[in-house]
N, C-alpha and C positions, 0 to 999 in steps of 0.2 A: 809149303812152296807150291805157285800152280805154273804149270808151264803149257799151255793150252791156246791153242791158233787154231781159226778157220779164217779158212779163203775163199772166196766166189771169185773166178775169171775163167779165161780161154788159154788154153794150152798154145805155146809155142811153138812146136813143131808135136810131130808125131812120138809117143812114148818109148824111151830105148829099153826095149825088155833084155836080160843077162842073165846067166846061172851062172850063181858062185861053183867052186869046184865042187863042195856037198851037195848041190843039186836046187839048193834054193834061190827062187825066183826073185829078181829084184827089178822095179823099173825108176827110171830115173826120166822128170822133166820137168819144163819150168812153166809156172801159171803167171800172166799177164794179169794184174789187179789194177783197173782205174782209177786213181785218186780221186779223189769227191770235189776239187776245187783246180779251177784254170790257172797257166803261165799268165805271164803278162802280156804274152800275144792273143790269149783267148784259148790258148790250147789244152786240152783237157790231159793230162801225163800220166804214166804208168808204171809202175815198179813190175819186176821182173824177177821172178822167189823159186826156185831153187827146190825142188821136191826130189821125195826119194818114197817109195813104196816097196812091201816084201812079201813073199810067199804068195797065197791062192788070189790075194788082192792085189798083187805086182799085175798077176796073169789078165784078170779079169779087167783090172784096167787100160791096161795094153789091147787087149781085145776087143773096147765099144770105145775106147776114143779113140781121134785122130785132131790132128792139127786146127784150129780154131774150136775144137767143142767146148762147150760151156759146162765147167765142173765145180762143183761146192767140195772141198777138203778140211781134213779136220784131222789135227795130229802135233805135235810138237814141236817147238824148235831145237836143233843140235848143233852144233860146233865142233870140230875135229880139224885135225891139222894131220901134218903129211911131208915127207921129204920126198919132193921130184925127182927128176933123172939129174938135171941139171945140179943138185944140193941143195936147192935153194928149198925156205921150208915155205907150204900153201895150206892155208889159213881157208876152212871151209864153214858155209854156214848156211844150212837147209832145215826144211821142213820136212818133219818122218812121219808120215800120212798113215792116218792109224785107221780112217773110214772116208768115205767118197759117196758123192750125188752126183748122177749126170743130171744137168740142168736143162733141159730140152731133147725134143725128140730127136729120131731117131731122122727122121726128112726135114729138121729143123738145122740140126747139126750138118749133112751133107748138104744144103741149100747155102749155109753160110761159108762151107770151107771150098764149093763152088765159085764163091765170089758172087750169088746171086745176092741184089741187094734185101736189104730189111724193109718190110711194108708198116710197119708200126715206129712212126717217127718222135710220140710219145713217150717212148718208154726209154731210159737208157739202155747203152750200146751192150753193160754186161747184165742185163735185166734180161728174165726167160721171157720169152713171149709166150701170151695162150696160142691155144688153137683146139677148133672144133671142127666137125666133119664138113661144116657149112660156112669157112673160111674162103674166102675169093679174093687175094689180092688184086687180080683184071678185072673186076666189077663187070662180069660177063653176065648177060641179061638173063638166060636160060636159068643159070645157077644160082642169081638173085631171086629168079620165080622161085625157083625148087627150096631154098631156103625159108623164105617169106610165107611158103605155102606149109612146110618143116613146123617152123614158129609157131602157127595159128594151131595148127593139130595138136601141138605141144600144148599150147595154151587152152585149146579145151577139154584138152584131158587132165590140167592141172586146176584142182579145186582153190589152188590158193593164188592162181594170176588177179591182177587186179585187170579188170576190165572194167572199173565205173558200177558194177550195182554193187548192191550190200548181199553181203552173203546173207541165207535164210538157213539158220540155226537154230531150232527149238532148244527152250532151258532144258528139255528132258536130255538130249543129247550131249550137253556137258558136262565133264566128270565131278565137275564141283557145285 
């Protein structure tokens, strides 16, 4: 039998951390997953999954997310039922997260749950974006120099940039 789930999406609100009465750490929240294909308004929809985490990895995840981070999970499905206050009985069904990736950085993650927007319009919405030291979403002139001038130094200190000639390689220097 495999019973085996991984999820890539954004957290729903902030993670509810709790200690059972033994002392063990549990967090509970729910990861946003975008479906791969449009309504018939064009609108792109999303399920809404239910996670549960325990112990040193309850803590730990509690700790680097917060609401919109982008997380990769990986863990099982469970099912468990329950009588409320009311008698009535509730029908549960979550994901018990056995390992976690946070999917961007650390000024990736706080720029998005800012509300600042995405500058990489290519990529989807739950896709990590790169980034490097020499990232300029304001295409600011100074920092374009500094970049472009980055590049070139980079490139002549790398033996294997193509700039247009042929490498010179004596047969003695080849291992074969």
């Amino acid at each position: 039998m495999i019973n085996r789930t991984i999820l890539v999406g954004r957290l729903t609100r902030d993670p509810e951390l709790r200690y059972t009465t033994s002392g063990a750490a549990v967090a509970t929240f729910t990861v946003a997953v975008n479906r791969q294909f449009t309504n018939q308004q064009g609108e792109r929809e999303a399920d809404f999954i239910s996670c549960v985490i325990w112990r040193k990895a309850a803590e730990n995840f509690a700790n680097f997310t917060h609401k919109g981070s982008l997380v990769g999970v990986d863990g099982r499905i469970q099912t468990r039922n329950y009588e409320n206050q009311q008698g009535q009985r509730v029908y549960v069904t979550e994901v018990v997260v056995e390992n976690f990736s946070l999917l961007e950085t650390k000024a990736q993650s706080q720029s998005h749950n800012n509300g600042a927007p995405s500058f990489d319009n290519n990529q989807p919405a739950n896709a990590p974006q790169s980034s490097s030291v020499n990232d300029n979403p304001f295409g600011n002139a100074d920092n374009n120099a500094n970049a472009a001038s980055g590049n070139a130094n980079n490139n002549a200190n790398d033996p294997f940039a193509n700039n247009g000639e042929p490498i010179d390689i004596s047969d003695d220097d080849l291992p074969f």
